[in-house]
C-alpha positions as CSV (number, residue, x, y, z in Angstrom):
1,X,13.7,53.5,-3.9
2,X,16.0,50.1,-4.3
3,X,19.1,51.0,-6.4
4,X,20.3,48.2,-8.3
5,X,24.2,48.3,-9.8
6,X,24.7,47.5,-13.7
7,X,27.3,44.3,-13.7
8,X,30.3,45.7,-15.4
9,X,30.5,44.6,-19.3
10,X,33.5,41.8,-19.4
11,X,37.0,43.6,-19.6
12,X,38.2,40.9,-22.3
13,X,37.4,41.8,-25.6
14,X,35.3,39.3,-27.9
15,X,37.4,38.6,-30.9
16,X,36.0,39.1,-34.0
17,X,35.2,35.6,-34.5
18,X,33.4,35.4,-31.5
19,X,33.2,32.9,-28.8
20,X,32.6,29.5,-28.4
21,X,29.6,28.8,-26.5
22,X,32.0,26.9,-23.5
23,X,33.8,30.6,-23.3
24,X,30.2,32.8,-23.6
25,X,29.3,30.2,-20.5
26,X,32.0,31.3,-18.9
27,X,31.6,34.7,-19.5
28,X,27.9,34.7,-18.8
29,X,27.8,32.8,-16.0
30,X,25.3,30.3,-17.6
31,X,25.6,26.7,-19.1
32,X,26.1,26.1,-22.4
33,X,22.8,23.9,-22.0
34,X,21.3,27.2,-20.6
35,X,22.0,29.0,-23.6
36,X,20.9,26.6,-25.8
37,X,17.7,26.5,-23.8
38,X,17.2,30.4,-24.2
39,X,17.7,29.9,-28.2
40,X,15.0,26.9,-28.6
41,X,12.6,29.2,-26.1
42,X,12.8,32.0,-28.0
43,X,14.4,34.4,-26.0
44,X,16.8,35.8,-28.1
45,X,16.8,38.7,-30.0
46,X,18.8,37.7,-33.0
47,X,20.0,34.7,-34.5
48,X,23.4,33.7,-32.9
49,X,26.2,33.2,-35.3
50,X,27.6,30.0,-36.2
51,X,30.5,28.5,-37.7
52,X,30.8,26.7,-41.1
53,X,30.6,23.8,-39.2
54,X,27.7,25.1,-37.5
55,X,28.9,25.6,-33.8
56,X,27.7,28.6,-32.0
57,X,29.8,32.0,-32.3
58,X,28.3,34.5,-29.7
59,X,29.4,38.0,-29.7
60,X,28.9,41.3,-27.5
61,X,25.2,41.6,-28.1
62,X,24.2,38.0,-27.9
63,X,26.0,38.5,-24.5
64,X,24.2,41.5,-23.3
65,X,21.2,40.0,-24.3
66,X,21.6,36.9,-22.1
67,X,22.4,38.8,-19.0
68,X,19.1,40.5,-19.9
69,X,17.3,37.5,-19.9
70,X,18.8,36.1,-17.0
71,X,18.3,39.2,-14.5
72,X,14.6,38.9,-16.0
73,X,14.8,35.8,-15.0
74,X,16.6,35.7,-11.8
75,X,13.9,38.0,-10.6
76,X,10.6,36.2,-11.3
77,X,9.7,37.3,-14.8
78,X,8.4,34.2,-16.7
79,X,9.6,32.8,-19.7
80,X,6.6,33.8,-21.7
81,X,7.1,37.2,-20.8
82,X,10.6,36.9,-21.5
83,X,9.9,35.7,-24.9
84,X,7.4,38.1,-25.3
85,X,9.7,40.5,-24.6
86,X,12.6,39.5,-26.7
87,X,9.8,39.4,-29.8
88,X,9.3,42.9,-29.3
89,X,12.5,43.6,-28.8
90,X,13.6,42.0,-32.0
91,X,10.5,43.5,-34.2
92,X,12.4,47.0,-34.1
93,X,10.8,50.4,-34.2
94,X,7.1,51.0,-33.2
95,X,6.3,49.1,-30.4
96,X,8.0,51.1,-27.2
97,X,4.5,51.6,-25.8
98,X,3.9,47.9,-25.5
99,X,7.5,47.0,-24.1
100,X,7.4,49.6,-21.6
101,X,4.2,48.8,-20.3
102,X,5.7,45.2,-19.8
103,X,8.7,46.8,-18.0
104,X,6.3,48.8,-15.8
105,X,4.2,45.6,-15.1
106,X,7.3,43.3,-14.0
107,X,8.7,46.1,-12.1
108,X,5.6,46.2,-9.8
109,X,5.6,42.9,-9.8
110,X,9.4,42.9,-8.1
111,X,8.7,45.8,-5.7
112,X,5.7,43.5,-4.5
113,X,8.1,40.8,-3.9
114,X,10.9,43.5,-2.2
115,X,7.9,44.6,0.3
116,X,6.4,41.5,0.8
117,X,11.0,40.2,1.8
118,X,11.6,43.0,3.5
119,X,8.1,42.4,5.7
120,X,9.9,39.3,6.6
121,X,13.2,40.4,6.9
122,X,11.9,42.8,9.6
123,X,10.1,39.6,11.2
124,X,13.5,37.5,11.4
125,X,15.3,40.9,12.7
126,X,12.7,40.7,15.7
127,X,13.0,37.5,16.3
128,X,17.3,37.4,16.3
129,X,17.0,40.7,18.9
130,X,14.7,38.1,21.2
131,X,17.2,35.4,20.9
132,X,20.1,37.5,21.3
133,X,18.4,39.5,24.4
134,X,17.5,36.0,26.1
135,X,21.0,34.2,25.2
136,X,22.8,37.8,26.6
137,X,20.5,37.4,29.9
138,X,20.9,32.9,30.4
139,X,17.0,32.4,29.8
140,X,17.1,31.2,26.7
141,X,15.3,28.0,27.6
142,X,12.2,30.3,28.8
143,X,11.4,30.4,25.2
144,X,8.3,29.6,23.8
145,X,8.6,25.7,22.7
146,X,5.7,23.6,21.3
147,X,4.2,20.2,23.6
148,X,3.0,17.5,21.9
């Protein structure tokens, strides 16, 4: 079974104002255009603080949430789902059945993909130990080279 490592939670603390969304960029590793995008679409779970002044405050959660969304992402899930997700997510209580039954789904989806990557992993392994074999021996040129 593939292990995947949790990224460590960011060592600086959030002050209690929050963060600017430059600094929760930063700290994210997304654009602030990116989490602007993921508030229009939906894919938040709760409404992201602002400012008298009305500029975005993110704190710890709003910053968990986005590296949610973006492994989600990062690993084919659409946005819909996403969204879907984050909706259930933010309803509360009662619907575990349905959110884990989205989990399950995605994560069949990605051990699909895996197989189907590490199908042609062990394709491109083969064909470097040819290479390497012919290169080692000087008959590399022997090799196998389309004619028009």
């Amino acid at each position: 079974m593939l292990e995947v490592k949790q990224q460590p939670a960011p060592t600086d603390a959030i002050p209690d104002q929050g963060l600017s969304i430059a600094e929760a960029a930063r700290r994210s590793g997304i654009s602030a255009h990116t989490l602007r995008y993921y508030e229009r679409a939906g894919l938040v779970v709760s409404a992201v603080d602002r400012t008298s002044g009305g500029q975005r405050r993110y704190r710890q959660l709003d910053l968990t949430w986005i590296t949610v969304c973006t492994r989600l992402r990062a690993t084919g899930m659409p946005i819909k789902t996403i969204r879907r997700y984050a909706e259930l997510v933010a309803a509360g209580r009662g619907n575990e059945q349905e959110r884990l039954a989205l989990m399950e789904a995605h994560r069949a989806d990605v051990a699909a993909k895996i197989a189907e990557l590490q199908d042609n992993l062990e394709l491109i392994d083969h064909k470097i130990d040819v290479y390497r074999g012919r290169v080692a021996i000087g008959d590399a040129d022997q090799l196998w080279a389309p004619r028009a």
